[in-house]
mmCIF file as Biopython writes it, N, C-alpha, C and O atoms, coordinates in Angstrom:
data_model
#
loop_
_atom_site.group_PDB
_atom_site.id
_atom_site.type_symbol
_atom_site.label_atom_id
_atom_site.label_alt_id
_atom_site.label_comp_id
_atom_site.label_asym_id
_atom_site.label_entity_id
_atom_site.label_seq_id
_atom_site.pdbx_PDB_ins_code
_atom_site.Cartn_x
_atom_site.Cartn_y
_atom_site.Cartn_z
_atom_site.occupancy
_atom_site.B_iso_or_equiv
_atom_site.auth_seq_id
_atom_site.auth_asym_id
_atom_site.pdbx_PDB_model_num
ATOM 1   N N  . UNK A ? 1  ? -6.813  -8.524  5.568   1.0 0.0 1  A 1 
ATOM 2   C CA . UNK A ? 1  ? -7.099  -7.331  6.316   1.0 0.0 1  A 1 
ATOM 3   C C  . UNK A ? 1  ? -5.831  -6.510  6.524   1.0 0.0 1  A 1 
ATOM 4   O O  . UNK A ? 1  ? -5.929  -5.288  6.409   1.0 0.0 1  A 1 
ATOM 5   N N  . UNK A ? 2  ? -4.704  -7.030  6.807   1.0 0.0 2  A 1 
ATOM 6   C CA . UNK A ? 2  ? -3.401  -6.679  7.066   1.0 0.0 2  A 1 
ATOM 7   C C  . UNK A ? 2  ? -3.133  -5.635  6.126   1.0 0.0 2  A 1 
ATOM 8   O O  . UNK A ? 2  ? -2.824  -4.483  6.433   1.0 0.0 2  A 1 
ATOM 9   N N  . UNK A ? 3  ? -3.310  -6.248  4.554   1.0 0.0 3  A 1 
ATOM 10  C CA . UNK A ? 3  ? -2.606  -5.604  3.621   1.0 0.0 3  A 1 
ATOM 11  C C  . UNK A ? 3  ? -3.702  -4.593  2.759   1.0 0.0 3  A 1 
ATOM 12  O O  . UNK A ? 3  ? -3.169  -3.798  1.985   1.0 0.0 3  A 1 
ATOM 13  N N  . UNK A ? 4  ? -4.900  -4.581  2.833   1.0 0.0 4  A 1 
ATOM 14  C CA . UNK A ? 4  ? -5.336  -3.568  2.951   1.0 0.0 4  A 1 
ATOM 15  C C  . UNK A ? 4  ? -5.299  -2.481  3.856   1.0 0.0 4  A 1 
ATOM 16  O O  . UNK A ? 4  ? -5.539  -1.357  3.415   1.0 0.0 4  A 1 
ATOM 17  N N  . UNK A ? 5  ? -5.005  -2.659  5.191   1.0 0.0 5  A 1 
ATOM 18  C CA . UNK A ? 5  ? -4.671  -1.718  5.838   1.0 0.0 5  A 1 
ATOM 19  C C  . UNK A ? 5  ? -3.441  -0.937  4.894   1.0 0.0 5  A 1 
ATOM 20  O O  . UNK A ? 5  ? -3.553  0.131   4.292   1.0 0.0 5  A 1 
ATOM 21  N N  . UNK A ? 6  ? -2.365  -1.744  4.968   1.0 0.0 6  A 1 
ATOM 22  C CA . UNK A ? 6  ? -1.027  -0.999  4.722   1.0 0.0 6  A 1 
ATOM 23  C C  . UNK A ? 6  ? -1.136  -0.580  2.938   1.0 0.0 6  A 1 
ATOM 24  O O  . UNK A ? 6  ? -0.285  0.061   2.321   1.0 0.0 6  A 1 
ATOM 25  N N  . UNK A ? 7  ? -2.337  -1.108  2.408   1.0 0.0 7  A 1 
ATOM 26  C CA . UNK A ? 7  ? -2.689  -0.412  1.075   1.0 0.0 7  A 1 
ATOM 27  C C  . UNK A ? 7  ? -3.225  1.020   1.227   1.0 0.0 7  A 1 
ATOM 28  O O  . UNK A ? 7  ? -2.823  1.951   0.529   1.0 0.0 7  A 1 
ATOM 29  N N  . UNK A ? 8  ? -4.107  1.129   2.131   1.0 0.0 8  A 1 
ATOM 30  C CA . UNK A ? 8  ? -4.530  2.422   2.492   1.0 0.0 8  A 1 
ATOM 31  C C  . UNK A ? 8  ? -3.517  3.802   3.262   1.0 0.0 8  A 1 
ATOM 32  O O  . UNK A ? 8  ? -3.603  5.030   3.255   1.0 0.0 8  A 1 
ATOM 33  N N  . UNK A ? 9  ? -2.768  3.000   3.749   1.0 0.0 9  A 1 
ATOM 34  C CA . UNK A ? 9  ? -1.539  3.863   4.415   1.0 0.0 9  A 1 
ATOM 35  C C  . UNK A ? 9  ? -0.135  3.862   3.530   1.0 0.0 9  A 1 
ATOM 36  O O  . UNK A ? 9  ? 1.005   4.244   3.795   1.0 0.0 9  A 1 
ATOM 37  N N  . UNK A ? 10 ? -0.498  3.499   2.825   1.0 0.0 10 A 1 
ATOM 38  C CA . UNK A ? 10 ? 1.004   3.702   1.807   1.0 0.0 10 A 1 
ATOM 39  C C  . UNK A ? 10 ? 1.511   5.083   1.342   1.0 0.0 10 A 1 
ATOM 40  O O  . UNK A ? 10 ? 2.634   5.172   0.847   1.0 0.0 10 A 1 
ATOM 41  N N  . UNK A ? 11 ? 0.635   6.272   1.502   1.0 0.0 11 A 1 
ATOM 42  C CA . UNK A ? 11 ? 1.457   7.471   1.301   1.0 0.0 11 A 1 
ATOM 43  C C  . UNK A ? 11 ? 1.451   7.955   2.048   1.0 0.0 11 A 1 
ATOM 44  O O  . UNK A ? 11 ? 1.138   9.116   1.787   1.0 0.0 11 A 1 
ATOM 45  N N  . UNK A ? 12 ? 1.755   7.688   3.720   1.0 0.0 12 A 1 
ATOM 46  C CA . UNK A ? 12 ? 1.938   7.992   4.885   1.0 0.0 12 A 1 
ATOM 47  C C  . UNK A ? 12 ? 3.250   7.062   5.484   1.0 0.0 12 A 1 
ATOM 48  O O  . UNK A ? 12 ? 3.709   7.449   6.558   1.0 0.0 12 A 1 
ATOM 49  N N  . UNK A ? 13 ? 3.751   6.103   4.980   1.0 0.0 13 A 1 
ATOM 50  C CA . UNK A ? 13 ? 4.200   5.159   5.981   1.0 0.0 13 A 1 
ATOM 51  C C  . UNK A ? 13 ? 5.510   4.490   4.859   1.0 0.0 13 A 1 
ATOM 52  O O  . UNK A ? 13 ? 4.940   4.201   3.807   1.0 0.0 13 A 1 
ATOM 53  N N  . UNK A ? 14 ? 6.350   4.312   4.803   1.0 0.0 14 A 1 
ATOM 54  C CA . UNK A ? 14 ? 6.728   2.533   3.580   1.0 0.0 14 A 1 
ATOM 55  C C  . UNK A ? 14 ? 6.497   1.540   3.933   1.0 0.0 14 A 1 
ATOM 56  O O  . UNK A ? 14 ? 6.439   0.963   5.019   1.0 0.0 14 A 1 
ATOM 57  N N  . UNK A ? 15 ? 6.340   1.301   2.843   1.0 0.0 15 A 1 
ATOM 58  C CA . UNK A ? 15 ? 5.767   -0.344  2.515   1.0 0.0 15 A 1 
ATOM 59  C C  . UNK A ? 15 ? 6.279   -1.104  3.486   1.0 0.0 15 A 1 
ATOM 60  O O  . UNK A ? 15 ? 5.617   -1.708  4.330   1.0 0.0 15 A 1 
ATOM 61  N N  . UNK A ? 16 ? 7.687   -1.086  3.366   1.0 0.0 16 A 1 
ATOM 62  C CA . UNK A ? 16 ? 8.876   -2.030  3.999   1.0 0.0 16 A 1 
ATOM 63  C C  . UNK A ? 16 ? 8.655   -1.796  5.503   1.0 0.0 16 A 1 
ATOM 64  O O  . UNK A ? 16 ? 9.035   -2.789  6.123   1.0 0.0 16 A 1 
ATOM 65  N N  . UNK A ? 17 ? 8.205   -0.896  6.256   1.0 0.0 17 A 1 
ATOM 66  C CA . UNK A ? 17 ? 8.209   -0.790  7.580   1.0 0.0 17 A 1 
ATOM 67  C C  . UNK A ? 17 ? 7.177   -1.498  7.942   1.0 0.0 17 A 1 
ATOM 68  O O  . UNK A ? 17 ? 7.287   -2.481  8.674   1.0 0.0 17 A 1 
ATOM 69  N N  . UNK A ? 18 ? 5.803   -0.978  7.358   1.0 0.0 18 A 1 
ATOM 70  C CA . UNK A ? 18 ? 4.348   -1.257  7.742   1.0 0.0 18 A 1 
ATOM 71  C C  . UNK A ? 18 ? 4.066   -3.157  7.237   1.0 0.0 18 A 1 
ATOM 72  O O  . UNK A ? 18 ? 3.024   -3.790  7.412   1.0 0.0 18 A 1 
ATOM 73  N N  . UNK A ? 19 ? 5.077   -3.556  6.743   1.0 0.0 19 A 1 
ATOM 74  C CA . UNK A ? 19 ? 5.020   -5.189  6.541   1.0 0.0 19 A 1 
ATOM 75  C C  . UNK A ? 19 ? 5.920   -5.791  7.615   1.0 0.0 19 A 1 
ATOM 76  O O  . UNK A ? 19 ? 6.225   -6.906  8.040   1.0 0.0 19 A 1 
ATOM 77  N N  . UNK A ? 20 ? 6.142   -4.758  7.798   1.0 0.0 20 A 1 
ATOM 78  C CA . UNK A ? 20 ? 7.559   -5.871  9.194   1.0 0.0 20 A 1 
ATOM 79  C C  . UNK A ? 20 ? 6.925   -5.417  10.334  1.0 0.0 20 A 1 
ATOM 80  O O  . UNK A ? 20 ? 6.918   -6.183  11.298  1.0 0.0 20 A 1 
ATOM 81  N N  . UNK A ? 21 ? 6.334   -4.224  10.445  1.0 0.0 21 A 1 
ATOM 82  C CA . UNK A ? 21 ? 5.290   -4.150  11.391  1.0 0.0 21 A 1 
ATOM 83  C C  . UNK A ? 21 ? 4.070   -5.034  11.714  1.0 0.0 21 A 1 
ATOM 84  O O  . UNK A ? 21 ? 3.803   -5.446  12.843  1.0 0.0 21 A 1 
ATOM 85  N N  . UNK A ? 22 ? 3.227   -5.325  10.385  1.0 0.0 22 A 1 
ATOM 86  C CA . UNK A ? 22 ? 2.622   -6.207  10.310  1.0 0.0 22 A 1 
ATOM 87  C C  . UNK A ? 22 ? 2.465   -7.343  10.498  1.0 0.0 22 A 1 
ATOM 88  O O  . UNK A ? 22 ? 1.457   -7.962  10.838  1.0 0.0 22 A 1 
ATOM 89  N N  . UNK A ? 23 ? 4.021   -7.842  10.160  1.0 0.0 23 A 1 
ATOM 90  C CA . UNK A ? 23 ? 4.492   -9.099  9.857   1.0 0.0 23 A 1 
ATOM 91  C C  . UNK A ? 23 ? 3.930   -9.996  8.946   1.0 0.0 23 A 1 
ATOM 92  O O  . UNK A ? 23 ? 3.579   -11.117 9.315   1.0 0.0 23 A 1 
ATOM 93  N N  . UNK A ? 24 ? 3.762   -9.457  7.315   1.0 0.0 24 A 1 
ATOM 94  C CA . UNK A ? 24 ? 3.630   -9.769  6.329   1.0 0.0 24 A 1 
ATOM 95  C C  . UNK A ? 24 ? 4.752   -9.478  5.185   1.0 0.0 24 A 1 
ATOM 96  O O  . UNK A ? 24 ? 5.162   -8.399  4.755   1.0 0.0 24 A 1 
ATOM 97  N N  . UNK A ? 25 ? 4.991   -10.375 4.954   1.0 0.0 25 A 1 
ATOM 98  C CA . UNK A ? 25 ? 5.974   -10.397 3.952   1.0 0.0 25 A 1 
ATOM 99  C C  . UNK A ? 25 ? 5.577   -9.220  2.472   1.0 0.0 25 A 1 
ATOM 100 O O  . UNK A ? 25 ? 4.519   -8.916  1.921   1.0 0.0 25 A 1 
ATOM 101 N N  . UNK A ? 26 ? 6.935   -8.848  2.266   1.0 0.0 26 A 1 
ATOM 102 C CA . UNK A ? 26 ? 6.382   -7.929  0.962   1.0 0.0 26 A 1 
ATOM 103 C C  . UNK A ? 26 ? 6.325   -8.343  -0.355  1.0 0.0 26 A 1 
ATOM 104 O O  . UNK A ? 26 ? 6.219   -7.803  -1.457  1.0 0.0 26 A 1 
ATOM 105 N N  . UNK A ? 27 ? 6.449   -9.706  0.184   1.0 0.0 27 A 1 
ATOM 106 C CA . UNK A ? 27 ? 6.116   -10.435 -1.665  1.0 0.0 27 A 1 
ATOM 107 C C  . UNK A ? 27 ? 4.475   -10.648 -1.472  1.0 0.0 27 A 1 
ATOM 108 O O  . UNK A ? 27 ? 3.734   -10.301 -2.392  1.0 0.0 27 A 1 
ATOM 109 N N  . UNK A ? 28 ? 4.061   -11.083 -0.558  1.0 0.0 28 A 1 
ATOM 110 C CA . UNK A ? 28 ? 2.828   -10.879 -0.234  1.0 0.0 28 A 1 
ATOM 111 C C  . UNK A ? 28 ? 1.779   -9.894  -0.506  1.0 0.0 28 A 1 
ATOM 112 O O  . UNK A ? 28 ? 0.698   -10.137 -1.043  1.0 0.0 28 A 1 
ATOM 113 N N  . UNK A ? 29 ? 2.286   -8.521  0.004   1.0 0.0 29 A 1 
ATOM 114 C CA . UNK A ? 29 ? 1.527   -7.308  -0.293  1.0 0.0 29 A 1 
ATOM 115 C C  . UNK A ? 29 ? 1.702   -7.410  -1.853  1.0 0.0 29 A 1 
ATOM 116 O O  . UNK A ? 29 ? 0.763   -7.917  -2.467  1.0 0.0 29 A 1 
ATOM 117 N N  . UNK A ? 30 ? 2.438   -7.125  -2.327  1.0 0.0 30 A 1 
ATOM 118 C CA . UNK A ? 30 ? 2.716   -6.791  -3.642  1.0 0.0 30 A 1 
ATOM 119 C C  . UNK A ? 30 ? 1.761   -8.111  -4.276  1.0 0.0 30 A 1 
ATOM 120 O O  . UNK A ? 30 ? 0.871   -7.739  -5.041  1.0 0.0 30 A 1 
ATOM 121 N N  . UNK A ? 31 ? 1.840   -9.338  -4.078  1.0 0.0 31 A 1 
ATOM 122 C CA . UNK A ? 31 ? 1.256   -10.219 -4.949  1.0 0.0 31 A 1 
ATOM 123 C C  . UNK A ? 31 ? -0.107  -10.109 -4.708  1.0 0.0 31 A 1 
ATOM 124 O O  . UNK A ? 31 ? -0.711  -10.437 -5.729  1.0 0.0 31 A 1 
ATOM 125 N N  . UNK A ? 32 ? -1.094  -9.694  -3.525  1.0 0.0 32 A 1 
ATOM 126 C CA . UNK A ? 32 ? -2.299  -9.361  -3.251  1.0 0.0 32 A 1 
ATOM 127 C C  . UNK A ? 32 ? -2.380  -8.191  -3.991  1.0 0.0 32 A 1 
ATOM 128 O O  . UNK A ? 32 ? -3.449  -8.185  -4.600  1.0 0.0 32 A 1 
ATOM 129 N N  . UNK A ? 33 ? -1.641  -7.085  -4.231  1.0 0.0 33 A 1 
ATOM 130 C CA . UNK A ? 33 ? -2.271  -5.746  -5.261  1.0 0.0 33 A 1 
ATOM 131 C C  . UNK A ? 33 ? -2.189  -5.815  -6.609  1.0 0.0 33 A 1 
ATOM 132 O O  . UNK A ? 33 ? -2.410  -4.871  -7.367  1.0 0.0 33 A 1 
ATOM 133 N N  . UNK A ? 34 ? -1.739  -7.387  -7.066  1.0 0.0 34 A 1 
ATOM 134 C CA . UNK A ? 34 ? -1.877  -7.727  -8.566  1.0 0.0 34 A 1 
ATOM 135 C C  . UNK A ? 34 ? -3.264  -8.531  -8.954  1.0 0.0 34 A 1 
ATOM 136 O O  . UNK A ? 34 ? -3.865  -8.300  -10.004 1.0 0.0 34 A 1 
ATOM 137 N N  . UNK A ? 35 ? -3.660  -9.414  -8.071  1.0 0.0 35 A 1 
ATOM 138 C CA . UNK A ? 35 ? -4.206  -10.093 -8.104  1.0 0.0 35 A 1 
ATOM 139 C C  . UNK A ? 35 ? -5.715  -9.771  -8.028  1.0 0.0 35 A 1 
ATOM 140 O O  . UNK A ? 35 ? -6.340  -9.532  -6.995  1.0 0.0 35 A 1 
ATOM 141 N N  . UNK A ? 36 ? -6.284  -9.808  -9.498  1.0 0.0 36 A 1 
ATOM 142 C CA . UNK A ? 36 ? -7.903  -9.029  -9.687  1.0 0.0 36 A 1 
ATOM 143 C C  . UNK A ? 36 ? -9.000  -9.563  -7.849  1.0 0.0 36 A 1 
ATOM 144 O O  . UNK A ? 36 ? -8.951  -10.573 -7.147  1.0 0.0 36 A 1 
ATOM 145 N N  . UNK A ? 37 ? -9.598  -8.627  -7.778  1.0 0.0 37 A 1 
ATOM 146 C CA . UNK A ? 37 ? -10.364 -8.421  -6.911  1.0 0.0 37 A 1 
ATOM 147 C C  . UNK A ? 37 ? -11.617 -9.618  -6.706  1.0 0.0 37 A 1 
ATOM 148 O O  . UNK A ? 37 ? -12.060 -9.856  -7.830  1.0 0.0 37 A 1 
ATOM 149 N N  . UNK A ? 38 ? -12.190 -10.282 -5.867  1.0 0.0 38 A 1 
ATOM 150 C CA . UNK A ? 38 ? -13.081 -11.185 -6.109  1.0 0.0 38 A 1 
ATOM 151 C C  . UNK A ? 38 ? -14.585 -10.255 -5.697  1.0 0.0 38 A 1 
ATOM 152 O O  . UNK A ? 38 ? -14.727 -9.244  -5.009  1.0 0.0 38 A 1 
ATOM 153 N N  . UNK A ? 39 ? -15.526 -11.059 -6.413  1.0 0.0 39 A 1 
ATOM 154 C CA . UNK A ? 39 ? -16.617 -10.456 -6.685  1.0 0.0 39 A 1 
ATOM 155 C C  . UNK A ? 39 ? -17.071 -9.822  -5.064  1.0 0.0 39 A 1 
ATOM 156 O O  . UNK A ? 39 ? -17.520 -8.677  -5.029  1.0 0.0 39 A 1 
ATOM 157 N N  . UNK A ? 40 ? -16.957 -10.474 -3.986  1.0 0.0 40 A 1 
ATOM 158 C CA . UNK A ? 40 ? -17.496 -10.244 -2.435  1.0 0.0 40 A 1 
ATOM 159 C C  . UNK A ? 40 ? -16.406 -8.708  -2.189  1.0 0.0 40 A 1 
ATOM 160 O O  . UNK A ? 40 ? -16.839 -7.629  -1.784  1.0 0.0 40 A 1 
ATOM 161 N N  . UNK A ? 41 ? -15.235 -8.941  -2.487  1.0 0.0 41 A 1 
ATOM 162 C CA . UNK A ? 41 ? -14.655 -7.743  -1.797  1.0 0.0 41 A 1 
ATOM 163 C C  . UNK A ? 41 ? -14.596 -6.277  -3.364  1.0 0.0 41 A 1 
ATOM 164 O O  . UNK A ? 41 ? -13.919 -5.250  -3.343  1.0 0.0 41 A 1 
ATOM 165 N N  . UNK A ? 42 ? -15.505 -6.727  -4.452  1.0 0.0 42 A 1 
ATOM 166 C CA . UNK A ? 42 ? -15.520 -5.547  -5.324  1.0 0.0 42 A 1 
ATOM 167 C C  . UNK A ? 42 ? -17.200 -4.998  -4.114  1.0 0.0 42 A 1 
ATOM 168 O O  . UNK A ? 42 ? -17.242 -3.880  -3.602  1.0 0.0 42 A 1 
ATOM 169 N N  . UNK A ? 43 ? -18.023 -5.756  -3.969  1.0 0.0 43 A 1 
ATOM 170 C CA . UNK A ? 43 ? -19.100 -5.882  -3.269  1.0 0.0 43 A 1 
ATOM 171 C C  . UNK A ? 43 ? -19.112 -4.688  -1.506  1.0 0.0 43 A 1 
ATOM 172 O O  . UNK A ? 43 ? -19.965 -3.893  -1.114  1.0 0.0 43 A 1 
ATOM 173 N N  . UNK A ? 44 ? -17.769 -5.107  -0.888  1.0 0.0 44 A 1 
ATOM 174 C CA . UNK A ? 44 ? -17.527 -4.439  0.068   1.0 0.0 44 A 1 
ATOM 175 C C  . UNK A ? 44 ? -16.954 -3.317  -0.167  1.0 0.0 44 A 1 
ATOM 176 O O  . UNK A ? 44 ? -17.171 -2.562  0.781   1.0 0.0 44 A 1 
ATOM 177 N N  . UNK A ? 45 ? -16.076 -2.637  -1.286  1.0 0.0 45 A 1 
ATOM 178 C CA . UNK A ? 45 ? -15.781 -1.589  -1.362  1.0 0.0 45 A 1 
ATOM 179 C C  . UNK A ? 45 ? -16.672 -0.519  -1.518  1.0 0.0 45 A 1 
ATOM 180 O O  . UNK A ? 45 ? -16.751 0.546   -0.905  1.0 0.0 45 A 1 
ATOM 181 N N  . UNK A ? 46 ? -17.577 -1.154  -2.787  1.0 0.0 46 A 1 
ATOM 182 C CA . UNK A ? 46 ? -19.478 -0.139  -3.068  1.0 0.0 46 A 1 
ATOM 183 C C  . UNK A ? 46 ? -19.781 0.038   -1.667  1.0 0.0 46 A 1 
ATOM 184 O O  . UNK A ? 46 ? -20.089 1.148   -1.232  1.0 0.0 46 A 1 
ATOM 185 N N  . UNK A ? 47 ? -19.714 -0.967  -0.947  1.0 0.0 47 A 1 
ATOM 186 C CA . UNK A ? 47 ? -20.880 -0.674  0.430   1.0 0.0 47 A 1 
ATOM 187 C C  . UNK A ? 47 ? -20.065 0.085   1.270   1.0 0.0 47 A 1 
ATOM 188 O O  . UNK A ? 47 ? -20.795 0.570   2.135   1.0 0.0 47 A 1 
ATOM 189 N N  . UNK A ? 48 ? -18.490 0.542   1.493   1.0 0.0 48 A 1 
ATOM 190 C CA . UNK A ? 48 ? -17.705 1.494   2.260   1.0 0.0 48 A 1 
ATOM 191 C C  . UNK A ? 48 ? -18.154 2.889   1.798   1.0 0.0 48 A 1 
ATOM 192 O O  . UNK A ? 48 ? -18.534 3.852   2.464   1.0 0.0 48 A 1 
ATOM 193 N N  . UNK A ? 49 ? -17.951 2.672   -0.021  1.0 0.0 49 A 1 
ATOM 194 C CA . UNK A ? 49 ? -17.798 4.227   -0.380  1.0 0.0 49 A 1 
ATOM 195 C C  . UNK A ? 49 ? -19.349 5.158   -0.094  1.0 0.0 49 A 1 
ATOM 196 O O  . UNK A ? 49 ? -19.563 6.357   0.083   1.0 0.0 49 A 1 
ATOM 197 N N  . UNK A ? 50 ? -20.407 3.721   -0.166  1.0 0.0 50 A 1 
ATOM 198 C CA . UNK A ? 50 ? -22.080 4.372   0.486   1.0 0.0 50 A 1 
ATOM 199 C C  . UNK A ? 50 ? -22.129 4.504   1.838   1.0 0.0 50 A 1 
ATOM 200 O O  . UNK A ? 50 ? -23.023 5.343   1.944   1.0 0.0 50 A 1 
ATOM 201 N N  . UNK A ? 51 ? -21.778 4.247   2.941   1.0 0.0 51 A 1 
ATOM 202 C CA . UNK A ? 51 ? -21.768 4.382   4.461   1.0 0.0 51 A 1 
ATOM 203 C C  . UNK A ? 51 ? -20.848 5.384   4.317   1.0 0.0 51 A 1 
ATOM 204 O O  . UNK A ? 51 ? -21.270 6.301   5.022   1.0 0.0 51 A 1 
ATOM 205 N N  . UNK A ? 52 ? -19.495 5.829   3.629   1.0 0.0 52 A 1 
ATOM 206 C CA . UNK A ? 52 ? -18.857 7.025   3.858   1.0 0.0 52 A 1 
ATOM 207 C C  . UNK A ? 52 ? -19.710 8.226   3.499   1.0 0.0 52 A 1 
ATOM 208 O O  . UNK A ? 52 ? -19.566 9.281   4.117   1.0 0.0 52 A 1 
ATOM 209 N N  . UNK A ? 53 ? -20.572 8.102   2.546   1.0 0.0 53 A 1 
ATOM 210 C CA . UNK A ? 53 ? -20.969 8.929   1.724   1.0 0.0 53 A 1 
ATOM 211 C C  . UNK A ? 53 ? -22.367 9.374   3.037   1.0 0.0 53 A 1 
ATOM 212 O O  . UNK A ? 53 ? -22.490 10.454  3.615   1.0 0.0 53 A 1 
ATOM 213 N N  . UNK A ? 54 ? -23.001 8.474   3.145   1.0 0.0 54 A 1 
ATOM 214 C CA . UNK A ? 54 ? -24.404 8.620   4.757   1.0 0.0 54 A 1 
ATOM 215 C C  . UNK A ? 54 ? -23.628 9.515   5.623   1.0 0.0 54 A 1 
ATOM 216 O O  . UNK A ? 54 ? -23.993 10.660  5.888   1.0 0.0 54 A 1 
ATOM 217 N N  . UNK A ? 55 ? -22.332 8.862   6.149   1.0 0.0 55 A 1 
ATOM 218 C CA . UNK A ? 55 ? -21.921 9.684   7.546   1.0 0.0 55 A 1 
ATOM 219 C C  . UNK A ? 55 ? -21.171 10.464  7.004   1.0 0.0 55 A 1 
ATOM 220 O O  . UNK A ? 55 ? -20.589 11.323  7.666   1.0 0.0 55 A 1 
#
């Protein structure tokens, strides 16, 4: 949850702040945005971009 947050705020913020803010390491972030997506959270993104799309 952490590092999707600070995935979504990355052209507002740096990386390097919003992980020490977090208190997640930035080998962390970086190794979670390589790492292919699992089928439940390709699943939750469809169902964000349809509830954005309703409201």
């Amino acid at each position: 949850m952490k590092v999707a947050w600070i995935k979504q705020h990355e052209p507002d913020f740096s990386v390097k702040s919003m992980c020490r803010f977090m208190s997640v390491s930035r080998s962390a972030y970086y190794g979670w945005l390589e790492r292919p997506q699992i089928a439940i959270e390709k699943d939750d993104a469809e169902l964000v971009e349809v509830i954005k799309t309703l409201f």
